[in-house]
C-alpha positions in Angstrom: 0.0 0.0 0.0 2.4 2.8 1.0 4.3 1.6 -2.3 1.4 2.9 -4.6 1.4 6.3 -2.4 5.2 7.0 -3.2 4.5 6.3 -6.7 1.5 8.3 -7.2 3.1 11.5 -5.5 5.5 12.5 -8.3 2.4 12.0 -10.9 0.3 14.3 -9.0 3.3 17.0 -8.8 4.4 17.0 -12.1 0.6 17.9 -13.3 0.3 21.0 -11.2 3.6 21.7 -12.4 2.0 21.3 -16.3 -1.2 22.8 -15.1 0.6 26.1 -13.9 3.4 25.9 -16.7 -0.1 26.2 -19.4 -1.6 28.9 -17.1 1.2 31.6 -17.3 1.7 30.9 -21.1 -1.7 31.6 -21.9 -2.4 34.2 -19.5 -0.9 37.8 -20.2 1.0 39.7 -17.8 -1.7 42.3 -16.0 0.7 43.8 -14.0 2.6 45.2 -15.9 2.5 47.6 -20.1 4.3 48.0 -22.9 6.0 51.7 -23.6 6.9 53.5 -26.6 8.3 56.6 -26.9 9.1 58.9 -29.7 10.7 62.3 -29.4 9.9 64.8 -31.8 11.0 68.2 -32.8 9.0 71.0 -34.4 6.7 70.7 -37.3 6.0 67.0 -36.2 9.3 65.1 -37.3 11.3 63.1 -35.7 15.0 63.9 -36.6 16.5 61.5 -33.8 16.3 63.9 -30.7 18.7 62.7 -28.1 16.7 63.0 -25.1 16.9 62.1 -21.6 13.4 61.1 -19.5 12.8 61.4 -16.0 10.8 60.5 -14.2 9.9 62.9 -10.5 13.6 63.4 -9.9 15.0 59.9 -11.3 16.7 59.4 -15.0 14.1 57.2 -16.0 15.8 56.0 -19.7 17.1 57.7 -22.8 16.6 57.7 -26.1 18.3 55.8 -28.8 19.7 57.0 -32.0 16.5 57.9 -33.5 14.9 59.8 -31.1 13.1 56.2 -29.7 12.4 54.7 -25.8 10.9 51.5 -25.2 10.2 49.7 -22.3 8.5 46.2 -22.5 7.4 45.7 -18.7 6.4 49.2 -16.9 4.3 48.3 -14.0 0.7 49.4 -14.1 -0.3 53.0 -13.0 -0.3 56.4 -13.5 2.9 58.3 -13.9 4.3 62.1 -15.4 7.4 61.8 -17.5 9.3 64.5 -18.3 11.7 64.8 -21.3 14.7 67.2 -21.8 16.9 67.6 -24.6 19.7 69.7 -25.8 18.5 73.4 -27.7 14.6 72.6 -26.7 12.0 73.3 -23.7 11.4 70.7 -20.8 7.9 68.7 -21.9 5.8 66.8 -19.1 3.0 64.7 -20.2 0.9 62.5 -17.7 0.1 58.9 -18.9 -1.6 55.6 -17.5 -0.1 52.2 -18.2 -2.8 49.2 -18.2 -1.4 46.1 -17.7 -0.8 43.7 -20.9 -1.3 46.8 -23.3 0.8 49.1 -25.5 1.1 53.1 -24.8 2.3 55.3 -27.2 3.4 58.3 -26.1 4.8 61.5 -28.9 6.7 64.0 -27.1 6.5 67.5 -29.4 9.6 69.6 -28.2 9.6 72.9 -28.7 12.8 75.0 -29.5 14.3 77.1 -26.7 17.5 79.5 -26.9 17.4 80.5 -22.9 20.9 79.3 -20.6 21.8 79.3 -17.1 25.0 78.8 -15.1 26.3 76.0 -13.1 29.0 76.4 -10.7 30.4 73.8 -8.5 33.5 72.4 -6.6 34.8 68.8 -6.1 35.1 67.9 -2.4 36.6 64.4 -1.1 33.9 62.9 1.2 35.7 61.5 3.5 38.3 64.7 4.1 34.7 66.9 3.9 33.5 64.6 7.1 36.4 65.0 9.1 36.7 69.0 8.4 33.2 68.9 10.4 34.3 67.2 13.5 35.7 70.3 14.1 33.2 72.6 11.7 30.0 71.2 12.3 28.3 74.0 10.7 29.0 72.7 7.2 26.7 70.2 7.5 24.1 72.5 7.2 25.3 74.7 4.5 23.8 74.6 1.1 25.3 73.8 -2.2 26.0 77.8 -2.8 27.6 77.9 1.4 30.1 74.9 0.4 30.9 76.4 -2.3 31.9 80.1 -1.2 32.8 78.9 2.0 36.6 77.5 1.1 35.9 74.6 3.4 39.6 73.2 3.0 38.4 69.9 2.4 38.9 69.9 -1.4 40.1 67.6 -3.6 42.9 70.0 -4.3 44.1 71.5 -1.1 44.5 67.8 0.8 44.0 65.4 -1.2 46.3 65.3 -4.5 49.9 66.9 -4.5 50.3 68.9 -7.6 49.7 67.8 -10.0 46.3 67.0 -10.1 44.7 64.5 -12.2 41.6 66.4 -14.3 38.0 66.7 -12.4 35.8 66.6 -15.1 32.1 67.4 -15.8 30.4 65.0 -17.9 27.4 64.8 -19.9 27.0 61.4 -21.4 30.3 61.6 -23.5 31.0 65.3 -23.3 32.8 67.2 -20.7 30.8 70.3 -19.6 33.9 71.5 -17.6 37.2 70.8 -16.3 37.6 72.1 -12.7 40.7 74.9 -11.8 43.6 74.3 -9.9 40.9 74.7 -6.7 38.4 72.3 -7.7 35.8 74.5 -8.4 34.3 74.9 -12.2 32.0 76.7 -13.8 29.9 76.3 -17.4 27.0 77.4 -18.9 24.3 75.3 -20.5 20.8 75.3 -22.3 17.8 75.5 -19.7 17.0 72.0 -19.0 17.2 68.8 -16.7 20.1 66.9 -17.5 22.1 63.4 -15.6 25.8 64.9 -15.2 28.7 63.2 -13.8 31.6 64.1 -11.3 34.9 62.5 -12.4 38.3 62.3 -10.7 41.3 59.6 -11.4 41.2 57.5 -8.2 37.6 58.2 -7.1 34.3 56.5 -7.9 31.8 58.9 -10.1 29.1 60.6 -9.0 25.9 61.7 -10.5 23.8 64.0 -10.1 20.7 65.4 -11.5 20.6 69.4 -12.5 17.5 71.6 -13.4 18.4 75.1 -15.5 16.1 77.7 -15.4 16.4 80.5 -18.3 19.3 82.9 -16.7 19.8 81.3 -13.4 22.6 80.3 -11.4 23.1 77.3 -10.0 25.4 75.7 -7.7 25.9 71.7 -8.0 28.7 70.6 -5.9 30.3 66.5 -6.3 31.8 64.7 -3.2 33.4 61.7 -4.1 34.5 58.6 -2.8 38.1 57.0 -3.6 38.2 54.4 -4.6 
């Protein structure tokens, strides 16, 4: 008798197994969309706008060579993407992804000539959190305080002899600015949203994201980690 049981239990197993393999195959995915995304400039055409999306204050993708994002499992919901791109204006749109559908979504940029100014300095993280053992004020400073306030925990004043390897500002493949013999930089850039990058030999990057009104300043400071 208990040999029939032991031979009956891998049969029974093996057809839930088959019964649940069929239900997920024939069963769509309702927790989750489809999302396409096109990016396109004046007079509806789509000249392969690079573009960066975001999504509240998150990089939320990029788009490829023609001016395209796709993403073939966003979870359902309700979300506001906005998309920035070199010479145009910031565009939010609101959408709603329902679960085992396709959303098309056309982003129409419109051209914008406006700039502001970033200006920054590179700080090593670990020198800037020993200088306020002793200054603990700095913690509370803003990115504009650290920046005026020659806080002697630069990147240049402790931790590199001359010379100093380059501290760059990077924009996907671009550099937006090479820091002065002080660490601090400066450069000016079309009004936008944009993911830039701190980069020093010997450190890890850092990223952050910057907003750019028309003709304001703005002051984006990197503190990085070596590595």
């Amino acid at each position: 008798m208990s040999r029939k049981i032991i031979l009956l239990i891998p049969i029974f197993l093996a057809a839930i197994y088959l019964m649940d393999g069929c239900k997920d195959k024939d069963e769509p995915d309702t927790t989750s969309g489809k999302l396409l995304i096109t990016i396109k400039g004046q007079q509806n055409s789509n000249s392969g706008i690079k573009a960066y999306l975001f999504l509240n204050d998150s990089l939320y993708g990029k788009t490829d060579a023609q001016g395209t994002y796709e993403n073939n499992s966003i979870k359902t919901g309700s979300y506001t993407l906005t998309c920035s791109a070199i010479n145009f204006k910031d565009t939010s749109l609101n959408i709603t992804i329902v679960g085992a559908e396709t959303t098309k979504l056309n982003f129409y940029l419109l051209s914008d000539t406006s700039v502001g100014t970033v200006y920054g300095e590179f700080q090593d993280l670990m020198l800037f959190k020993q200088k306020s053992v002793n200054k603990p004020q700095i913690l509370t400073w803003d990115e504009h305080e650290i920046y005026d306030g020659v806080t002697g925990a630069t990147i240049y004043k402790i931790g590199y002899p001359d010379p100093i390897p380059p501290r760059n500002v990077i924009l996907d493949d671009s550099i937006l600015a090479v820091s002065d013999g002080f660490g601090q930089y400066w450069f000016t850039i079309q009004s936008g949203t944009y993911p830039v990058t701190g980069a020093c030999y010997g450190y890890s990057d850092t990223s952050r994201i910057i907003k750019i009104l028309p003709g304001s300043n703005n002051y984006i400071n990197f503190f990085l980690r070596k590595k």
